[in-house]
N, C-alpha and C positions, 0 to 999 in steps of 0.2 A: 704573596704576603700583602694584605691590605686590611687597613684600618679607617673608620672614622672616628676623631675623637671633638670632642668640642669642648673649648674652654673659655677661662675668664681672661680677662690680662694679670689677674694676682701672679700665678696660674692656677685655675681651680678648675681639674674635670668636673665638665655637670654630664656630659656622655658617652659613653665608647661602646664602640661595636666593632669586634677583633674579630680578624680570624684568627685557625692554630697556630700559624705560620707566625705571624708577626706576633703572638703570644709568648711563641718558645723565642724568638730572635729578642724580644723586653726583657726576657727572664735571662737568656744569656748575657746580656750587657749590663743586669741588676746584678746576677752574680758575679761575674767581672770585677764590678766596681764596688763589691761589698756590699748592693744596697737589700738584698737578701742571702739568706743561707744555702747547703748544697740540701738542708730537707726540705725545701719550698716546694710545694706543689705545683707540676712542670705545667698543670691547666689552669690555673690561675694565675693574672697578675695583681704586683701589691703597687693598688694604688700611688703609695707615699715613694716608691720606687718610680714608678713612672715619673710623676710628679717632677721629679728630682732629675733626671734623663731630660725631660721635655724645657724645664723652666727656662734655662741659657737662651733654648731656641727662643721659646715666646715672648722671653723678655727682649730680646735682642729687635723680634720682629713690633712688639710694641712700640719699641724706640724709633725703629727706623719707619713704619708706619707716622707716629707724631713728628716726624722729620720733614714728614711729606716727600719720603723717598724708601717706599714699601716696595719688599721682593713677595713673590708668588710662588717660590716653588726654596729647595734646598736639594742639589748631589750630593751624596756622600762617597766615599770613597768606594764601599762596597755596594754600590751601588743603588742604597736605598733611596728614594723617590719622595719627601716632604712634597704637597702642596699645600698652600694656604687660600684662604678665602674669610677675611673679613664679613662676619653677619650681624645682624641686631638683634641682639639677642630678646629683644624686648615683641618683638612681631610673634616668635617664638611661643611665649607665653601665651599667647593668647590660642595656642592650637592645644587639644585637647590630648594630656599623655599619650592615650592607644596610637591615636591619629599620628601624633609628631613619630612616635616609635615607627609604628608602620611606612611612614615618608622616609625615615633613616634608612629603615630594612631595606625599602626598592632601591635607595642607591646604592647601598652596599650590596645588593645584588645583582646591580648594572656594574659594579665597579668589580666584582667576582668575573664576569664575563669580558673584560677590558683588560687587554695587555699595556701593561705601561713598561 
């Protein structure tokens, strides 16, 4: 199960790139917590779902970040694996969509090949 996702500190996804695994694990813990229905589409996620899952974390890491005492990873109980990584998102821009797409793809494709 691995994902990249990249955010704002609001929290605002600007991009994700799922696999199935951690697709269907989103959608179970969106249904869980009522943030979708039992008719949602098990290959899709909803955004405003995620969103809402993820916020606690990133705000949390915001804060402790401006603390000038930032963490790098998160356990969960079941075992899921959070890393973070602080970027500028402004260097970003300046790479051209295909290109930025295609730099995501190869890590998530190095990161498909990676046990964690």
């Amino acid at each position: 199960m691995k994902c990249i996702l990249i955010i704002s500190s609001l929290p605002d996804i600007i991009f994700i790139h799922a696999d199935k695994a951690f697709i269907k694990h989103i959608n179970n813990i969106s249904l869980e917590a009522g943030f979708i229905g039992e008719d949602h589409n098990e290959d899709q996620m909803d955004m405003t779902a995620l969103s809402q899952i993820f916020s606690p974390m990133i705000t949390s890491l915001t804060y402790m970040n401006d603390l000038g005492n930032p963490y790098s990873s998160i356990l969960c109980e079941d075992g899921t694996l959070f890393v973070f990584s602080q970027v500028c998102i402004l260097g970003c821009a300046l790479i051209p969509h295909h290109k930025f797409c295609s730099m995501v793809g190869e890590v998530f494709s190095e990161l498909e090949n990676t046990s964690i």
